[in-house]
C-alpha positions as CSV (number, residue, x, y, z in Angstrom):
1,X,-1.2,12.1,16.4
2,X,2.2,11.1,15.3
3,X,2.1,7.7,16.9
4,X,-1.3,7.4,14.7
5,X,0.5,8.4,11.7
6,X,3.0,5.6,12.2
7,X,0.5,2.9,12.6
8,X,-1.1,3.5,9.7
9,X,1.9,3.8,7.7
10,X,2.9,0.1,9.3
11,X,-0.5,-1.1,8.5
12,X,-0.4,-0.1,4.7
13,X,2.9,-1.4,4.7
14,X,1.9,-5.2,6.0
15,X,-1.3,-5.0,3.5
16,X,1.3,-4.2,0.6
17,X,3.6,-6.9,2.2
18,X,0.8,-9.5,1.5
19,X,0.8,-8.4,-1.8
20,X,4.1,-8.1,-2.1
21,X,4.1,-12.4,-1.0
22,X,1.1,-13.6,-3.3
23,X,2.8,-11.7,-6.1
24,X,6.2,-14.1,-5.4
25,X,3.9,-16.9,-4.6
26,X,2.5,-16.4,-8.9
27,X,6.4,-16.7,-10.2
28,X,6.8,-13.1,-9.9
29,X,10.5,-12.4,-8.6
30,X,11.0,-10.1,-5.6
31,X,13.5,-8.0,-7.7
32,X,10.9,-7.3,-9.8
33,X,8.5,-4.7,-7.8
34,X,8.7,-2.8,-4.9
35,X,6.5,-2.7,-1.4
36,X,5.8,0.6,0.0
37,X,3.4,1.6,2.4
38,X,2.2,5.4,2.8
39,X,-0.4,4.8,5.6
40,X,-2.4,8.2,5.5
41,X,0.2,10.2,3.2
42,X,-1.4,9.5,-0.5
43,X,-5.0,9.8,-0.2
44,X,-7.0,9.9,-2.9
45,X,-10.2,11.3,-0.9
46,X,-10.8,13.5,2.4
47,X,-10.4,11.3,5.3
48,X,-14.2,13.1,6.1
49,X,-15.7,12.0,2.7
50,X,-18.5,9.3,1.9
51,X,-15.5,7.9,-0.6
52,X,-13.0,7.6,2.0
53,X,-12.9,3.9,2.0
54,X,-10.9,4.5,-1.6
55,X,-7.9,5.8,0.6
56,X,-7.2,2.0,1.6
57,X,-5.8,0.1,-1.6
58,X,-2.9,-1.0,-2.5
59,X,-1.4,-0.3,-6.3
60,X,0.7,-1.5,-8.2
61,X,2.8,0.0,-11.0
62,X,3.9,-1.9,-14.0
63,X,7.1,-1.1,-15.8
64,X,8.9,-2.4,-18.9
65,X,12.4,-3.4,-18.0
């Protein structure tokens, strides 16, 4: 179970990661956001539920400087 847990939380991380890149890619500093991945810790939906799927996304946060 644990080692589960951690390969989800590395999987959310690399998915944020590309996000992360295409952001940089647009003229977007790296300074200027954070990646974080939470693998199976912020779901929006039971893992059992027909909207499940939602749990895999990636957000992002804007914030005035």
């Amino acid at each position: 179970h644990r080692e589960l847990e951690g390969t989800a939380v590395k999987l959310s991380t690399e998915r944020a990661s590309i996000v992360g890149r295409y952001l940089e890619s647009q003229g977007i500093a790296a300074d200027r956001y954070e990646v974080k991945g939470w693998g199976g810790k912020k779901m929006l939906y039971d893992k059992h539920s027909p909207q499940a799927r939602y749990n895999v996304r990636v957000e992002i946060e804007v914030v005035e400087e």
